[in-house]
PASE-568837 format. One record per atom (N, C-alpha, C, O, CB): residue in one letter; x negated, y, z. Coordinates in pm, whole numbers, plus 32768, in hexadecimal, padded with zeros to 4 digits. Atoms other than C-alpha are relative to their C-alpha. Glycine has a CB too. Layout:
// PASE-568837
aXYZ
...
***
This chain:
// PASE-568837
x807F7FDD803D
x28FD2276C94B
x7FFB80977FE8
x806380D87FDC
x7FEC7FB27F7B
x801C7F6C8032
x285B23DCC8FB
x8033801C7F98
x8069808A7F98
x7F8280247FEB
x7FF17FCD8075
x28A723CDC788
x80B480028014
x80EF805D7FDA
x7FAE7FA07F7E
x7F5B80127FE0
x2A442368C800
x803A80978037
x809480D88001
x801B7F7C808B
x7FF37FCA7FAD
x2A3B2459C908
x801A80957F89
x808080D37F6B
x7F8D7FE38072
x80317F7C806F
x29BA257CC801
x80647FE57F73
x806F80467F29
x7F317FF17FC8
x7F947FFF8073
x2AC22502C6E3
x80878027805A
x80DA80728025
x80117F587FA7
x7F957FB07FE9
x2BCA254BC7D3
x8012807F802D
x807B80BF802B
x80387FD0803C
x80347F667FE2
x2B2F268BC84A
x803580227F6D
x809E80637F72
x7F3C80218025
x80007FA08079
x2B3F26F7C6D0
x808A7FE77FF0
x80B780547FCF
x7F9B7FE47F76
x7F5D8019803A
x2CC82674C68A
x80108067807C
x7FF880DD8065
x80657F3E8000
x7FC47F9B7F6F
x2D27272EC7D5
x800080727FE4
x806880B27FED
x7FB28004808A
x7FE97FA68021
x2C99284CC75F
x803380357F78
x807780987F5D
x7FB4801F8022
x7F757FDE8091
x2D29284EC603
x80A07FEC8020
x80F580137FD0
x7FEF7F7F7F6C
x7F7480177FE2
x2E6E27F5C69C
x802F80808068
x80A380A98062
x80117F608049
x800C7F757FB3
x2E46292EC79B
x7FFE80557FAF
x8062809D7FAB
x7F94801C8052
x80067F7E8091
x2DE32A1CC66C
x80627FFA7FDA
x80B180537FFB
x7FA67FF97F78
x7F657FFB8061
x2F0129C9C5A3
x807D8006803E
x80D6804C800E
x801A7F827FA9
x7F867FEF7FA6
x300B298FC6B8
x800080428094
x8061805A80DC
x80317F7D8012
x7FE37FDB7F59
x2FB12A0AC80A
x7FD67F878044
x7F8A7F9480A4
x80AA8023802F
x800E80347FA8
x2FB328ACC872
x7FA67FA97FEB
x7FA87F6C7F80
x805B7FE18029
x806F804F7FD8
x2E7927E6C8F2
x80407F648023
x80157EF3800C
x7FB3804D8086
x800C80957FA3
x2F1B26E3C9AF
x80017F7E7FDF
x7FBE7F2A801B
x805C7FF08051
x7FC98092803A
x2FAC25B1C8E3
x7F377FD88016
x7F017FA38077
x806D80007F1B
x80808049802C
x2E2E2569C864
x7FA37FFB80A3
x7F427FB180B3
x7FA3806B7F6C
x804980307F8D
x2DC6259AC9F1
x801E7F698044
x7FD67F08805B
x801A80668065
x7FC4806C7FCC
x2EA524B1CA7B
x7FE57F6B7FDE
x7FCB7F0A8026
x807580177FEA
x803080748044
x2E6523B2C9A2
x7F707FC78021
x7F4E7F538037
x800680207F75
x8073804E7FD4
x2CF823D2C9EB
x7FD07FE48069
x7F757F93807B
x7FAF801C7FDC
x800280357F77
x2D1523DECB55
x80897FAD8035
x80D17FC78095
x7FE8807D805D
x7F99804F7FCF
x2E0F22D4CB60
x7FEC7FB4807D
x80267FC280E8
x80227FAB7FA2
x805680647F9B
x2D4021C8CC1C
x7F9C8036806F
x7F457FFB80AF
x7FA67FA67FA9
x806C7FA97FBE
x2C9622CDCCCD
x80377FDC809B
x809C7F9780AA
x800380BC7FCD
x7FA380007F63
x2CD922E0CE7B
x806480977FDA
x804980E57F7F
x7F76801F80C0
x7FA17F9D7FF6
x2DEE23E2CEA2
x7FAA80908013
x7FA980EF7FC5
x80697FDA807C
x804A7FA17FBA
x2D1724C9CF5B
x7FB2806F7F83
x7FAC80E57F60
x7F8D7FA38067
x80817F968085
x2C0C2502CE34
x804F802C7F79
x802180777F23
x7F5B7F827FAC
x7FB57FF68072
x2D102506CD38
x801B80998023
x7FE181008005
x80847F937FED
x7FA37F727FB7
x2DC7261DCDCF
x7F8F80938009
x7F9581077FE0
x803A7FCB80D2
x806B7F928019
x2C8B26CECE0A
x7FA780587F84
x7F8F80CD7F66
x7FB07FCE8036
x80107FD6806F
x2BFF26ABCCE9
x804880657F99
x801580CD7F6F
x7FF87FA97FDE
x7FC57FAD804E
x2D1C2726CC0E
x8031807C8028
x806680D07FE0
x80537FC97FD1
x7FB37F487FAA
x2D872860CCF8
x7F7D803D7F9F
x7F8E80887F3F
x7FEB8031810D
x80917FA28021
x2BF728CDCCA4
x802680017F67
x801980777F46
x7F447FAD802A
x800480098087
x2C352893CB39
x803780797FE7
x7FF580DA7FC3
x80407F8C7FC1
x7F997FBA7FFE
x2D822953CB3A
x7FD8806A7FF1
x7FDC80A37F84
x80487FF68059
x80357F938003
x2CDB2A7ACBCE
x7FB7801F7FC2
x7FD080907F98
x7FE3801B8043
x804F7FE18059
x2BB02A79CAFD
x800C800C7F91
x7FBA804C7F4F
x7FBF7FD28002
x7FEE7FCF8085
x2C5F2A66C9C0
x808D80557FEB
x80C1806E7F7E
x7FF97F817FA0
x7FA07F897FF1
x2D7E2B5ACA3F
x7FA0804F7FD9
x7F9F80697F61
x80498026808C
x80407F9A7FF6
x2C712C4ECA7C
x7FA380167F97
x7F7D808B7F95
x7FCE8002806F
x8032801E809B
x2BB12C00C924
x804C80577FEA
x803480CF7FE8
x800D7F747FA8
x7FAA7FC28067
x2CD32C51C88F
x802E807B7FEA
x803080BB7F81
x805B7FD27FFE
x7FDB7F537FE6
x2D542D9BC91C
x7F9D805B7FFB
x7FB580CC7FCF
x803780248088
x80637FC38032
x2BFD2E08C918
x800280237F48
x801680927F17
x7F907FA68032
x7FF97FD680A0
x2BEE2DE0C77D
x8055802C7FC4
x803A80617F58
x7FF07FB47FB4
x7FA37FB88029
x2D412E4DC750
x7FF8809F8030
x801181007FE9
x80757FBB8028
x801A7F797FDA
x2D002F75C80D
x7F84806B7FA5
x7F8E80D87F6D
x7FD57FE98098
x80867FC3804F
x2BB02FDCC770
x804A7FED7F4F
x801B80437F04
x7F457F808026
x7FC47FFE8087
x2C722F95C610
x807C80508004
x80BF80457F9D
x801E7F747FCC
x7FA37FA57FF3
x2D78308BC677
x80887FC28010
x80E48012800A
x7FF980577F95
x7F9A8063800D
x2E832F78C68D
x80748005807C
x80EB7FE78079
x7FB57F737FFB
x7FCB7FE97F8A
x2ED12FCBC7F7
x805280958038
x80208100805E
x7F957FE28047
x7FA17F6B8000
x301230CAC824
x7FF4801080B3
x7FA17FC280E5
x80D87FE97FB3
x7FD9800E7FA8
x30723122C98C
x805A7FBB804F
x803E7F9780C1
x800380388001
x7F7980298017
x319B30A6C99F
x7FD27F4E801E
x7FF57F128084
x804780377F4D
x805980767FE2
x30C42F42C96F
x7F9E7FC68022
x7F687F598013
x7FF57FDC7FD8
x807A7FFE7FA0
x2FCF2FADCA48
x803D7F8980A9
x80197F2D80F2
x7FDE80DC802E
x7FAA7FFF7F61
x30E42FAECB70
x800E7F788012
x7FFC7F318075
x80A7804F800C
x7FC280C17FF0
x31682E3FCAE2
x7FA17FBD8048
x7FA57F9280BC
x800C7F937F5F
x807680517FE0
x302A2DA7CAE2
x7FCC801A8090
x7FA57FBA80D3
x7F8F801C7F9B
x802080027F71
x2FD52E3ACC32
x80677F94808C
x804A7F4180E1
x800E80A8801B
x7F8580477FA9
x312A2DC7CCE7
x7FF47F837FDF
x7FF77F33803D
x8099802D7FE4
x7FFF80B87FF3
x31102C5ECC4B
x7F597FFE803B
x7F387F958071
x801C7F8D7F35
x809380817FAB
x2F7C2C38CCD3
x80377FEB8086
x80217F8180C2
x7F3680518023
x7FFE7FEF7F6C
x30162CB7CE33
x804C7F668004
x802F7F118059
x805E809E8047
x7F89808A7FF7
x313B2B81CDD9
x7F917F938008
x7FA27F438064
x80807FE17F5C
x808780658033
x2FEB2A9ECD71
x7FE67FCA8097
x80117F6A80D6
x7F5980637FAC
x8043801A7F7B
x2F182AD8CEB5
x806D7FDE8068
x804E7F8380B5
x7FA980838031
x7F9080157FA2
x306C2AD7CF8C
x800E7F2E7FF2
x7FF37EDB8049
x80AC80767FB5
x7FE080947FF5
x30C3295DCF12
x7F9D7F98800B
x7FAF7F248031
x80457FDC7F99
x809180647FE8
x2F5B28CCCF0C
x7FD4801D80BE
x7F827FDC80FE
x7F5280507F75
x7FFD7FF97F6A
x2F742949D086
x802E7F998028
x7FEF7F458068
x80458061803B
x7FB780697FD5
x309E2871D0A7
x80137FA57FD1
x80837F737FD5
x8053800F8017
x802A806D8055
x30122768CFDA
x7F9C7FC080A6
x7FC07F6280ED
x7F94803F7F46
x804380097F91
x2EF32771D104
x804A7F9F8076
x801D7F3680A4
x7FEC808D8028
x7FC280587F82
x2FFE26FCD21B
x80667F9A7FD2
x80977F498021
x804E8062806F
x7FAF80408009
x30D9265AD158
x7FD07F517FA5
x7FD87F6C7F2D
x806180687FC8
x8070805D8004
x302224FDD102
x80A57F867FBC
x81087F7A8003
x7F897FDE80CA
x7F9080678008
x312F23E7D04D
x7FAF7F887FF0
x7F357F8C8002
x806F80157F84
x805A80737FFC
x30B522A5D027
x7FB97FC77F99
x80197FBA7F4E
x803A7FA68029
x804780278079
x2FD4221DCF10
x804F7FEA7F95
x805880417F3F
x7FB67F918011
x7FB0803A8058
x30B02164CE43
x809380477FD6
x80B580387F60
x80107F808038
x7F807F788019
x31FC2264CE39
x7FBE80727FD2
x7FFF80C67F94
x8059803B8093
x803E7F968032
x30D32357CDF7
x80027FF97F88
x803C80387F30
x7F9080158026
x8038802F80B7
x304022B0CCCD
x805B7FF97FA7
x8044800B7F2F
x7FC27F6C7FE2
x7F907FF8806D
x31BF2287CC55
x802C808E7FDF
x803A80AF7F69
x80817FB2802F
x7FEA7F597FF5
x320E23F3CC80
x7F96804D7FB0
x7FC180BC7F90
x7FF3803980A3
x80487FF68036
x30ED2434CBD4
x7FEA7FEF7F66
x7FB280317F0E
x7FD47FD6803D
x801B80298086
x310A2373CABC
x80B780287FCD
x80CD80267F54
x7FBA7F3C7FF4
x7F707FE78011
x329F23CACAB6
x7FE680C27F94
x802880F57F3A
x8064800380D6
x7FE67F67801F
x32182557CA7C
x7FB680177F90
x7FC780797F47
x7FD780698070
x80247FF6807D
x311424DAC970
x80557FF47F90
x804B80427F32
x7FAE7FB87FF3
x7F6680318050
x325D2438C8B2
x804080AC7FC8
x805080E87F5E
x80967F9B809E
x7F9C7F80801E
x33122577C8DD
x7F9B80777FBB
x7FB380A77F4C
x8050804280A4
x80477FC58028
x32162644C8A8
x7FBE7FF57F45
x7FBA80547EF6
x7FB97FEA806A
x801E80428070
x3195258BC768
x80A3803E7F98
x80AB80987F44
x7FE77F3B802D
x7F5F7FFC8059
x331F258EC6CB
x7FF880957FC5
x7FE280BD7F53
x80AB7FEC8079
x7FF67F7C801A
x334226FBC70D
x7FA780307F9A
x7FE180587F35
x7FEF8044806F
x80517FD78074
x3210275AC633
x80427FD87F78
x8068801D7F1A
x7F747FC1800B
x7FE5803780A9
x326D2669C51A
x80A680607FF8
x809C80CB7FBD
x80177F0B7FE8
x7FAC7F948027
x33D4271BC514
x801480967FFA
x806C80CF7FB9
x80437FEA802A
x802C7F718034
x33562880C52D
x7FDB7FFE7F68
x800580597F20
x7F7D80358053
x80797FA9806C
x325E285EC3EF
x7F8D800C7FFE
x7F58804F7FA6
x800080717FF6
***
């Protein structure tokens, strides 16, 4: 549903603001999704709320050089593996576990950061 869709839009991005990371609350909502749109979908996300972000950190003075360079070298790492996301295709069901294996991990890690 729209109103589902738009509650995990908003956790995603409170979970992005505060940690960096978007994904757990994607995954989850493109669980049942086809592979294809999943994948698509969340790359576009990624980028759009990478580039949010470095935008407002930048304009808030937040952005040194130094974590200009990072942030540049990991998008090049970004676009590089969503390349080889492109040819590399696994099968539905090892996806969806792999998937839900990195929400797990992903999930943990937060709660033991803080």
């Amino acid at each position: 549903s729209k109103a589902g869709q738009g509650g995990v839009g908003a956790v995603a991005g409170i979970m992005g603001t505060i940690s960096g990371v978007h994904g757990p609350a994607l995954a989850l909502a493109y669980a049942r999704s086809p592979i294809q749109e999943a994948r698509a979908t969340v790359a576009l996300i990624f980028v759009l709320a990478c580039a949010a972000s470095l935008c407002l950190r930048a304009v808030s003075g937040l952005v040194d050089p130094v974590s200009a360079l990072s942030g540049l070298g990991l998008s090049l790492m970004a676009c590089a593996g969503w390349g080889v996301s492109r040819t590399v295709i696994l099968p539905e069901i090892p996806a969806r576990r792999l998937a839900l294996c990195l929400v797990v991990v992903s999930g943990v890690t937060l709660l033991l950061r803080g």
